[in-house]
N, C-alpha and C positions, 0 to 999 in steps of 0.2 A: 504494500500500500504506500511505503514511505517511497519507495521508488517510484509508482507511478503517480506521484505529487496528488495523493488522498489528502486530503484536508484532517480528517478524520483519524490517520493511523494512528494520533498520541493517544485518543480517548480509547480507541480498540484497543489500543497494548494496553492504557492503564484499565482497563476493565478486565480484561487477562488476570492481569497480576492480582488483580484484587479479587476478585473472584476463582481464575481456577488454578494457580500455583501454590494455593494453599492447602489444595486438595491433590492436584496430582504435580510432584517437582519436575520441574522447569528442565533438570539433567538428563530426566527418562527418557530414552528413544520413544519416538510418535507410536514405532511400532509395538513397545510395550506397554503402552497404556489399554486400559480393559472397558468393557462398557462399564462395569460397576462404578468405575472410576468417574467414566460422562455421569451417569445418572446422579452420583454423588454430589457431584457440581451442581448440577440443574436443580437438585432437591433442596440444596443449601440456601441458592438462590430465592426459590420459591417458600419456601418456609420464612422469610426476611420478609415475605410478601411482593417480593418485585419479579412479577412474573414476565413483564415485558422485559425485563433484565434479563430474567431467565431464556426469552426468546432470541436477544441479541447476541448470547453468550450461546447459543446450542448452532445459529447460523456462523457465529467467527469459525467456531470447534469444526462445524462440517466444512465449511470451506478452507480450513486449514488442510484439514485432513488429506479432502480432495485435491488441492493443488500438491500433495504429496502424492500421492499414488500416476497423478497427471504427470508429474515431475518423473519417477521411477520408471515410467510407460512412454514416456519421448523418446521416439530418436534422437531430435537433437541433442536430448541429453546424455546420450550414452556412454561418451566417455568423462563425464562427471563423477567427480568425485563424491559427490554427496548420495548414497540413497538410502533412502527412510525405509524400502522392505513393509512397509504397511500392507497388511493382506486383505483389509476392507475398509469401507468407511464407518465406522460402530456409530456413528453420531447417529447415520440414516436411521436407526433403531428405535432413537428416542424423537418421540412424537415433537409437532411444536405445539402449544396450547394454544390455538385459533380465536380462545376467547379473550385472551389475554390483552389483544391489538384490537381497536376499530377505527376504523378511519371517520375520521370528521363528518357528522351529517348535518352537522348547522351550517347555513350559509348566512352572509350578512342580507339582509332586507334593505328594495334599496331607497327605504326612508333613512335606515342606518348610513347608509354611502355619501347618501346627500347629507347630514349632520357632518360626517366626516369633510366634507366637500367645502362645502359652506365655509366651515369652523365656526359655526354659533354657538355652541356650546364644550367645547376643546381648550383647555389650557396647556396643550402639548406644545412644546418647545416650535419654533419654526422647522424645522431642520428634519425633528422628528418625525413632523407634520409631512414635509415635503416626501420622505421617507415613504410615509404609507402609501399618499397617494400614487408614488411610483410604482410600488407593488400591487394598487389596485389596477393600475393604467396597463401594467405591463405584464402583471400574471406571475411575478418571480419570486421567489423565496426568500426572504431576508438578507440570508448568507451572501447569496448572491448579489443581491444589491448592492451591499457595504464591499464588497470586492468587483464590481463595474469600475469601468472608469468613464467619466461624460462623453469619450468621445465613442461609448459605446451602442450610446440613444441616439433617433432620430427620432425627434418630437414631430416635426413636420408627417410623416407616414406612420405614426405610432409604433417602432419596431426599438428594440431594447437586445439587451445582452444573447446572445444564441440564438441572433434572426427569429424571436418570436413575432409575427405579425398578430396584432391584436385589432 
């Protein structure tokens, strides 16, 4: 992830650490790890109550896994020094909890929009202000906003960071 410039690799490892090296060590070949061991993890997690945790933590484990066995089964990589020997992916085993995640079913109402619009009733900084509105105009997710650069919008045609046309 840190190779392919993820945003995201510091929180993945530190969610790692803190969650499953205290249960299975960081030393152990991938290929010795056991399901007992997954399930041990996912249990921990969910008995803390944080089952969404729990979800994020079983998708890193399988996709680590899997990029090992991918890894192991490449040609390209066959005179690589590294291989994991993993004989299956044990994550596949343990279920995700589907109940755990729902996606958003409220939308803003667009009396809501126009409040925001307006600013009749908002004490939100300008900035901030300007902020949302961009994200209403343009569809994009926060993160991504705060990492645009202006010369990524055209206001004139409505288009914004990753050719969204709105």
């Amino acid at each position: 992830m840190q190779a392919q410039g993820k945003r995201s690799w510091k929180k993945v490892y530190a969610d790692i650490q803190y969650n499953v090296f205290p249960v299975i060590d960081k030393r152990i070949p991938a290929k010795d790890v056991n399901s007992s061991q997954i399930r041990t993890v996912l249990y921990k997690i969910i008995q803390r109550g944080a089952t969404v945790q729990a979800n994020r933590i079983r998708s890193y484990l399988h996709r680590a896994f899997e990029l090992g066995i991918f890894h192991d089964n490449d040609p390209m990589s066959l005179s690589d020094k590294y291989i994991f020997k993993i004989p299956a992916n044990l994550v596949s085993a343990a279920p995700k909890n589907a109940s755990a995640e729902k996606a958003g079913e409220r939308v803003l109402s667009f009396e809501e929009i126009a409040i925001i619009w307006k600013n009749e009733t908002i004490t939100t900084p300008s900035p901030t202000l300007l902020a949302i509105k961009l994200i209403l105009i343009f569809g994009i997710r926060p993160i991504e906003l705060t990492g645009a650069k202006k010369s990524e919008f055209d206001f004139n045609n409505l288009t914004g960071p990753f050719h969204q046309n709105v």
